[in-house]
C-alpha positions in Angstrom: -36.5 -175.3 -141.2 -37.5 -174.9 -137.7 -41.1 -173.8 -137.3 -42.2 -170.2 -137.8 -43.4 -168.0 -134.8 -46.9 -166.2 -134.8 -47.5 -162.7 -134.6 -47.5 -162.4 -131.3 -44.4 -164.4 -131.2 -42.4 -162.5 -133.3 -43.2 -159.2 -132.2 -42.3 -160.8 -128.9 -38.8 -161.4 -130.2 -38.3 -158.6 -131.8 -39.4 -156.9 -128.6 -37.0 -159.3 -126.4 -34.3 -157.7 -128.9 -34.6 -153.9 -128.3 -35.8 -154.0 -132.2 -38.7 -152.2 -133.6 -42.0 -153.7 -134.5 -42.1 -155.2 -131.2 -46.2 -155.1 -131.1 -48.5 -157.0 -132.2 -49.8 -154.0 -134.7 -46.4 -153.2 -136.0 -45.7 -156.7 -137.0 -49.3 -157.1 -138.5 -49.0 -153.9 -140.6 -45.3 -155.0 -141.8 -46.8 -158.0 -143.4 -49.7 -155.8 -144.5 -47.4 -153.5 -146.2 -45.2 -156.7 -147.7 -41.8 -155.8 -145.4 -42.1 -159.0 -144.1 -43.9 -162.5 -145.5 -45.3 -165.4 -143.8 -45.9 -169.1 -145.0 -48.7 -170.8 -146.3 -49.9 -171.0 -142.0 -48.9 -167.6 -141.7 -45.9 -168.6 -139.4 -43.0 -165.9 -139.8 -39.7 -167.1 -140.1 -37.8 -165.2 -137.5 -34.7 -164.8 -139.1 -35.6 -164.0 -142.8 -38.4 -161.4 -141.3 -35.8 -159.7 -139.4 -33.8 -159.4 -142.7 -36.8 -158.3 -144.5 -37.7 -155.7 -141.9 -34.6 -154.3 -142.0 -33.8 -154.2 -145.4 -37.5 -153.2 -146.5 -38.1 -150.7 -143.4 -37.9 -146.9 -144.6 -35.9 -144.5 -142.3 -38.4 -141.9 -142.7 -41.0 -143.5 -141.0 -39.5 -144.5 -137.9 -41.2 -143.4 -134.5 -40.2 -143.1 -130.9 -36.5 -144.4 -131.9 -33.4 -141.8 -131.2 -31.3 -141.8 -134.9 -28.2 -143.7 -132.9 -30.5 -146.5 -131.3 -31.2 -147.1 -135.1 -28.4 -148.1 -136.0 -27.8 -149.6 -133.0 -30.9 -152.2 -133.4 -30.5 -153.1 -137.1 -26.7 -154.0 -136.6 -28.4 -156.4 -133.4 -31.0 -157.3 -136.4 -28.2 -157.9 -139.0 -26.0 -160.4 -136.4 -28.6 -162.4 -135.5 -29.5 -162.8 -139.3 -26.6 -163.9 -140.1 -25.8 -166.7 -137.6 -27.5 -170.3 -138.7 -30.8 -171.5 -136.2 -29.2 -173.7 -133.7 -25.5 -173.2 -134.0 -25.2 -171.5 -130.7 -23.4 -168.7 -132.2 -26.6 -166.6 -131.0 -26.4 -167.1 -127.5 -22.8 -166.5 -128.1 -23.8 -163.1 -129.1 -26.3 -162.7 -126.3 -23.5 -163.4 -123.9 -21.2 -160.8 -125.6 -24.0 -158.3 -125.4 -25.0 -159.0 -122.0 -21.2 -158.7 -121.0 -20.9 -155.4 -122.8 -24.1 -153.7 -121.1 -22.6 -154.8 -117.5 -19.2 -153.6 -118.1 -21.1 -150.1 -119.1 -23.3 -149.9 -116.2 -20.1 -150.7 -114.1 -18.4 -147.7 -116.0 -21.7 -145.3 -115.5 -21.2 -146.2 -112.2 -17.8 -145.5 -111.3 -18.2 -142.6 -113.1 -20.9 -141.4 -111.2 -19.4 -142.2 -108.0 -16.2 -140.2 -108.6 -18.7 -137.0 -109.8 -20.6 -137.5 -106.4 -17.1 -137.8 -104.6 -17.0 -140.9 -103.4 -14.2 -142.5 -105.3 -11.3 -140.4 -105.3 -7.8 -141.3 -107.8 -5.5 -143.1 -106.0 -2.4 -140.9 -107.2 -4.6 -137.7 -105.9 -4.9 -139.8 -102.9 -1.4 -141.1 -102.5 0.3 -137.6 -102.9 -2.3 -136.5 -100.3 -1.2 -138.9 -97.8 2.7 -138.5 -98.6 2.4 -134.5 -97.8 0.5 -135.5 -94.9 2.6 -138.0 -93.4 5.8 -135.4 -94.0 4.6 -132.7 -92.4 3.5 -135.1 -89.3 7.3 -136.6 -89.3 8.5 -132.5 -89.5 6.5 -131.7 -86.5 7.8 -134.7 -84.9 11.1 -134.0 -85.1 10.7 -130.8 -83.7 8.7 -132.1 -80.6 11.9 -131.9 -78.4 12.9 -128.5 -78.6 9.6 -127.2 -78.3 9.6 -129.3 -75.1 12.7 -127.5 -74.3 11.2 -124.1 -74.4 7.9 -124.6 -72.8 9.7 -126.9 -69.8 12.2 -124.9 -69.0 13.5 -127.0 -66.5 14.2 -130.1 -68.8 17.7 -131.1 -69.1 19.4 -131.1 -72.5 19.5 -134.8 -71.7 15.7 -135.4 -71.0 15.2 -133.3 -74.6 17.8 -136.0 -76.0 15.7 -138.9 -74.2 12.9 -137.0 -76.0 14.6 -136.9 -79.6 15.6 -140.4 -79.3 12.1 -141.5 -78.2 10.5 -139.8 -81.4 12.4 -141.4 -83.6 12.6 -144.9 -82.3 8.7 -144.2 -83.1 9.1 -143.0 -86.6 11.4 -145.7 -87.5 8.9 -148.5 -86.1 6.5 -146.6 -88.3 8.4 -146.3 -91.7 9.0 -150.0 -91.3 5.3 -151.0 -91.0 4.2 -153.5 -93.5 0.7 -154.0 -94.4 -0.5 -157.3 -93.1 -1.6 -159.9 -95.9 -4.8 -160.4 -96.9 -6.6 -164.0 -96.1 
């Protein structure tokens, strides 16, 4: 067995762990109260106390912990218990955890962002621009014949210039291609 941790130890790793008992006190009043043991030294076996806590601990008398983070903290409790010291299957777990908290701070974050109105959907945003870019191509189109009316001497063959003109330029811009990215 790998050796045991001292009080101020293990209430360090239980602290490290977002478990409860992570003070000096609480661990010292768990092995007052006989939830958790200690050897003949009065080392504590990390992974049998956090057993012990959790199976010995009373719901009832719980302090400063929300009913979900409970639950939360003895299944974190319960994992840990159950992987062997120094198989590696705990920082396994660490990583899993670690990964889960980013990927939820990312989501808070997004979320926020699109409350606060700086992100925006990209369908909302791409029918947006396709009622945009229609009605610009509309107005266009229609460019030579209000020509017509407000130069009243223009030709029907400088409107025609016109016309053709405009939609040499719409063409060009239907066909644009975004460039590639480096």
């Amino acid at each position: 067995m790998a050796e045991g941790f001292s009080q101020r130890a293990y209430a360090r790793h239980r602290k490290d762990l977002n478990l409860p008992g992570g003070t000096v006190r609480a661990v010292q009043k768990a092995l007052a109260s006989g939830r958790i043991k200690a050897d003949a030294k009065g080392k504590i076996d990390p992974a049998a106390a956090d057993a012990a806590w959790t199976r010995n601990t009373d719901e009832g008398h719980r302090r400063n912990y929300p009913a979900g983070d409970g639950a939360e903290r003895e299944d974190a409790a319960a994992e840990l218990t159950m992987v062997p010291a120094g198989s590696g299957q705990t920082s396994n777990y660490i990583k899993a955890r670690t990964a889960k908290e980013i990927w939820s701070a990312k989501s808070a974050q997004l979320e926020f962002e699109r409350k606060s109105g700086k992100l925006i959907d990209a369908d909302e945003a791409k029918a947006a621009l396709a009622t945009m870019i229609g009605a610009a191509r509309a107005k266009l189109l229609g460019l030579h014949l209000k020509c017509k009316t407000r130069i009243p001497h223009l030709t029907r063959e400088d409107a025609a210039v016109i016309e053709t003109l405009i939609r040499e330029a719409l063409e060009e811009l239907s066909a644009w291609q975004k460039p590639p990215t480096a």
